[in-house]
C-alpha positions as CSV (number, residue, x, y, z in Angstrom):
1,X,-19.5,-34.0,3.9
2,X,-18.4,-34.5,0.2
3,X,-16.9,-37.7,-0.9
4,X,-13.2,-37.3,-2.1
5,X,-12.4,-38.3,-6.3
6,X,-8.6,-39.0,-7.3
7,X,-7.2,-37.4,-9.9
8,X,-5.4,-40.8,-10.7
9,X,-3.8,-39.6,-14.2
10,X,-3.0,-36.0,-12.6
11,X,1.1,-35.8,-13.1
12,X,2.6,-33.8,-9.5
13,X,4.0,-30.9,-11.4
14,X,0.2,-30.3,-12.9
15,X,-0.9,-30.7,-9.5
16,X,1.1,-28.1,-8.1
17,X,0.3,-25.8,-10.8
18,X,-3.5,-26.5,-10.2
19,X,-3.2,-25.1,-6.8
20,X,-1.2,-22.4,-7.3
21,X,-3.8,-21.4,-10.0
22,X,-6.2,-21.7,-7.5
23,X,-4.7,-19.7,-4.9
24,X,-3.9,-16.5,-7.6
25,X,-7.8,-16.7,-8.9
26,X,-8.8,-16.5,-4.9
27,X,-10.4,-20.0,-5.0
28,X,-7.8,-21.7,-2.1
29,X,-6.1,-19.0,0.4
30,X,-4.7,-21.5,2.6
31,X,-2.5,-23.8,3.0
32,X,-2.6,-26.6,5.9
33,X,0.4,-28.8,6.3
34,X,-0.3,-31.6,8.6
35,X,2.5,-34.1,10.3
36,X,2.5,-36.5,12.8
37,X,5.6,-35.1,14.0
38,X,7.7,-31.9,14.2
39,X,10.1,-32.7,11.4
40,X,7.8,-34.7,8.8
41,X,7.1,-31.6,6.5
42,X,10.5,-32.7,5.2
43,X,8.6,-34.4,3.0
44,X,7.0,-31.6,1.1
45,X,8.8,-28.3,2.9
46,X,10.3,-28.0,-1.1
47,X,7.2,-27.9,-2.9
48,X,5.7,-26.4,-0.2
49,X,8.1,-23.1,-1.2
50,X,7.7,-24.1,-4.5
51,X,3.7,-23.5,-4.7
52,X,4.3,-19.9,-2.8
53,X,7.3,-18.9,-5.1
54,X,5.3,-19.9,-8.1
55,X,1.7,-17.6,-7.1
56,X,1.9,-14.1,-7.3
57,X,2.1,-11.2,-4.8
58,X,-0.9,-9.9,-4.1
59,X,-2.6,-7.4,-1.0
60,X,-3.9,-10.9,0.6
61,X,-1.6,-12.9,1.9
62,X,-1.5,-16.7,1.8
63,X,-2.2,-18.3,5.3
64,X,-0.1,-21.5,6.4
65,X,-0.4,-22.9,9.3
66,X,2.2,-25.6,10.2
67,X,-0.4,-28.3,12.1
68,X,1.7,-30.7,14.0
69,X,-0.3,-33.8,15.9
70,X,2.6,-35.3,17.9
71,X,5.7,-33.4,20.0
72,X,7.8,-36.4,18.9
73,X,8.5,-37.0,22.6
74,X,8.9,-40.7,21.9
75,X,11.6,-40.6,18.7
76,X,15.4,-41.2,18.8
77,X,17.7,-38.2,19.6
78,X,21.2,-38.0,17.6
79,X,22.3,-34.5,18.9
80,X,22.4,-35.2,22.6
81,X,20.8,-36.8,25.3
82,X,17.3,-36.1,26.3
83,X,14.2,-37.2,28.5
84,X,11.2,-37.1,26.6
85,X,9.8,-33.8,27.5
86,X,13.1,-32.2,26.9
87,X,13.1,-33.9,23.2
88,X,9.4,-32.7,22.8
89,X,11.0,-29.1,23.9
90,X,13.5,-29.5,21.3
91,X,11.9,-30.9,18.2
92,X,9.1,-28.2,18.3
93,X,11.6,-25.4,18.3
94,X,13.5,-27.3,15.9
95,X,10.5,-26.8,13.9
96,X,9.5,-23.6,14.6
97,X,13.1,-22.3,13.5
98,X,13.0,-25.4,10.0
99,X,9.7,-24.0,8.9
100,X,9.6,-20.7,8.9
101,X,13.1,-20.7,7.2
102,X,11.4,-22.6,4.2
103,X,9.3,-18.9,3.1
104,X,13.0,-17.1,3.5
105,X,12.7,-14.0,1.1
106,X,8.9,-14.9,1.0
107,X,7.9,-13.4,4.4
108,X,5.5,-10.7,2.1
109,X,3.6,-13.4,0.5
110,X,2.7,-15.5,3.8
111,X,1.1,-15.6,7.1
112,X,2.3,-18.3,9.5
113,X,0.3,-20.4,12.2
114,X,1.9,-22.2,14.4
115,X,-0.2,-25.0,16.0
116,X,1.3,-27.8,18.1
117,X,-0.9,-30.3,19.2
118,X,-0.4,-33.0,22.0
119,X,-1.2,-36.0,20.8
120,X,0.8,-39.3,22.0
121,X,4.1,-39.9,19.5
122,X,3.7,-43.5,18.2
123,X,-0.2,-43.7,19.4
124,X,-1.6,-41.3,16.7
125,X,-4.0,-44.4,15.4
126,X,-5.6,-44.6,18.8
127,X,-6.9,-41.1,19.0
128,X,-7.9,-40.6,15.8
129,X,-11.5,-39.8,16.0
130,X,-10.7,-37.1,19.0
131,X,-8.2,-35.4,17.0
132,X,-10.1,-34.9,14.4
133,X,-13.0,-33.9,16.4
134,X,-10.6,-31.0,17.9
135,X,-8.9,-29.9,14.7
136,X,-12.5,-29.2,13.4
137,X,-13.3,-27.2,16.7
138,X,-10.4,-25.5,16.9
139,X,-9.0,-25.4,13.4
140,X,-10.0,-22.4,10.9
141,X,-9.4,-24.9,7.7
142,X,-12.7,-24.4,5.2
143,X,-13.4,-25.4,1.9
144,X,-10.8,-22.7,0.3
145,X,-7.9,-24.8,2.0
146,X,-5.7,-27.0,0.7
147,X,-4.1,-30.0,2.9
148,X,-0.8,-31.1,2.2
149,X,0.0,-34.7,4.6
150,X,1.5,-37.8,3.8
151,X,-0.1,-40.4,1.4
152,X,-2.0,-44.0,2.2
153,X,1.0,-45.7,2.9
154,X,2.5,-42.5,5.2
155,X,5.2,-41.7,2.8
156,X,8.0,-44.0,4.5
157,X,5.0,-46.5,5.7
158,X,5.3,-44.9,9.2
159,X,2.4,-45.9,11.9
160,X,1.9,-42.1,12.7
161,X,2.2,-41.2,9.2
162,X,-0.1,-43.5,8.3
163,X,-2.9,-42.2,10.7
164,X,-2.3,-38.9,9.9
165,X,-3.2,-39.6,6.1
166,X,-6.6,-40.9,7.4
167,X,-7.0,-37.6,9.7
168,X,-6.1,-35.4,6.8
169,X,-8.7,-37.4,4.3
170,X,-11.6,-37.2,7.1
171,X,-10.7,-33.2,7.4
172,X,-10.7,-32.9,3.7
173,X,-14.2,-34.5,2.9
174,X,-15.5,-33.0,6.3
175,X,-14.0,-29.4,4.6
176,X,-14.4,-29.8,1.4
177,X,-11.1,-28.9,1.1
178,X,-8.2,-30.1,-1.2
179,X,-5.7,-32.4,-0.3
180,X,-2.2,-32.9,-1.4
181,X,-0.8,-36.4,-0.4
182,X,3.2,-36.9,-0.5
183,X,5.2,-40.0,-0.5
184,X,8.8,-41.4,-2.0
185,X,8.8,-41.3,-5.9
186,X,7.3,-43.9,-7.6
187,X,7.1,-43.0,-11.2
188,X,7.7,-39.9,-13.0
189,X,4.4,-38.7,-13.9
190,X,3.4,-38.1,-10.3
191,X,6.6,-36.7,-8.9
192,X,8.0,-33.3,-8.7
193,X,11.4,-32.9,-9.8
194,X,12.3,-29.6,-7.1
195,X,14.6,-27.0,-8.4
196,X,18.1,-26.5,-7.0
197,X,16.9,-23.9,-4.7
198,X,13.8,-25.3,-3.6
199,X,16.2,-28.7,-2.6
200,X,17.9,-26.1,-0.7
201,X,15.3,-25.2,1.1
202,X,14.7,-28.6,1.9
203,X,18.2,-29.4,3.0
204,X,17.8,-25.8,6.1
205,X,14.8,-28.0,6.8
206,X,16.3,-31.1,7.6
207,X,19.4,-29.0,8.9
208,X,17.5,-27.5,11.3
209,X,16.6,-30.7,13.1
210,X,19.8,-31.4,14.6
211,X,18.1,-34.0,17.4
212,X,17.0,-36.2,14.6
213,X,20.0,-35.8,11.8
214,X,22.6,-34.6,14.0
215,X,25.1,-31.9,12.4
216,X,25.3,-33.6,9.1
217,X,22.0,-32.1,8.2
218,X,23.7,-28.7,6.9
219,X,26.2,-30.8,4.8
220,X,23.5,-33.2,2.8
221,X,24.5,-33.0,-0.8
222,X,22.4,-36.1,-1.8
223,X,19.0,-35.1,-0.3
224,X,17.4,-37.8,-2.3
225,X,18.4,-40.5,0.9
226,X,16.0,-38.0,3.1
227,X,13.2,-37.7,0.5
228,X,13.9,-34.4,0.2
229,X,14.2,-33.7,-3.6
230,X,11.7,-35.6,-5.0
231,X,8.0,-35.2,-3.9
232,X,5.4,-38.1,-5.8
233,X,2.0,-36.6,-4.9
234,X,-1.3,-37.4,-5.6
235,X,-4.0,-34.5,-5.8
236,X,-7.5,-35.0,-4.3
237,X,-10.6,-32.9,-4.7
């Protein structure tokens, strides 16, 4: 097990660019993005595109598997009512549909995992341990992975969010893998300032989850109030 070191001074944008680097030289050839819940890769579904827009096409393509802990059975539904396992039906479709619409045009240059897990929404912190014990028996993350998760303070401060940073810091030194932490800008060295396209991509994302932001989603023109156009990252490795 390695022990992680912060690149404290690293700016997000160089960040980014250090892992595509690594993925076109063959040293990281997949990319893990890890939420608590179905729609939390909200926070990083832009730069997420962004890192596979900005490597290049190669005959191997890059692996991303969309890792979800929780079905969300326990959150709020704005679309419609449902009981809990019909909102844990509908938020991992809702998912399935948000995320593979982020690699739109992309397809050639990725191959998508789907893995939803089971583990209680709004008890993450209590089953810590086990889920890390079954991601690293059932997982294929290795040390040419890069995690991409919330950071300390789970991006919005978040209980689930919060436990999943720990589980995705455990996996990392367990992996030696990198890790990719994203939260709400804080100062403009370590956030990523996303391209109008890229906020677009964000904005199907959060579109697509019509049980947690109703049918507004689609008409978001200040994506900023859903952390969506901003991503302040910290790179660890």
């Amino acid at each position: 097990m390695k022990t992680l070191s912060k690149e404290t001074s690293l700016p997000g944008a160089q960040a980014i660019e250090i892992i595509s680097d690594r993925i076109n030289n063959g040293e990281i050839s997949k990319i893990i993005s890890l939420g608590a819940h179905p729609d939390d890769q909200l926070f990083w579904a832009g730069s997420l595109r962004h890192l596979v827009d900005s490597t290049k096409k190669s005959s191997s393509l890059i692996g991303i598997t969309d890792l979800t802990l929780s079905k969300g059975e326990n959150g709020e539904s704005l679309s419609t009512n449902h009981s809990p396992e019909e909102l844990a039906d509908a938020r991992t479709m809702e998912n399935y549909l948000g995320f593979s619409a982020i690699f739109d045009g992309v397809h050639d240059k990725v191959s998508i995992d789907f893995n939803q897990m089971d583990v209680p929404d709004g008890a993450i912190s209590r089953y810590e341990d086990e889920t890390v014990n079954e991601i690293i028996n059932n997982e294929g993350i290795t040390s040419d992975s890069v995690i991409l998760t919330f950071n300390e303070v789970g991006g919005d401060n978040h209980p689930d969010h919060i436990a999943t940073n720990r589980i995705a810091r455990e996996l990392a030194k367990h992996y030696g893998a990198a890790l990719l932490e994203f939260g709400l800008p804080d100062n403009t060295d370590s956030t990523v300032k996303l391209s109008s396209q890229n906020m677009n991509v964000s904005r199907g994302f959060v579109a697509s989850h019509r049980s947690q932001f109703g049918d507004e989603g689609s008409k978001l023109q200040d994506p900023h109030n859903l952390l969506v156009d901003y991503n302040s990252l910290t790179l660890w490795q």
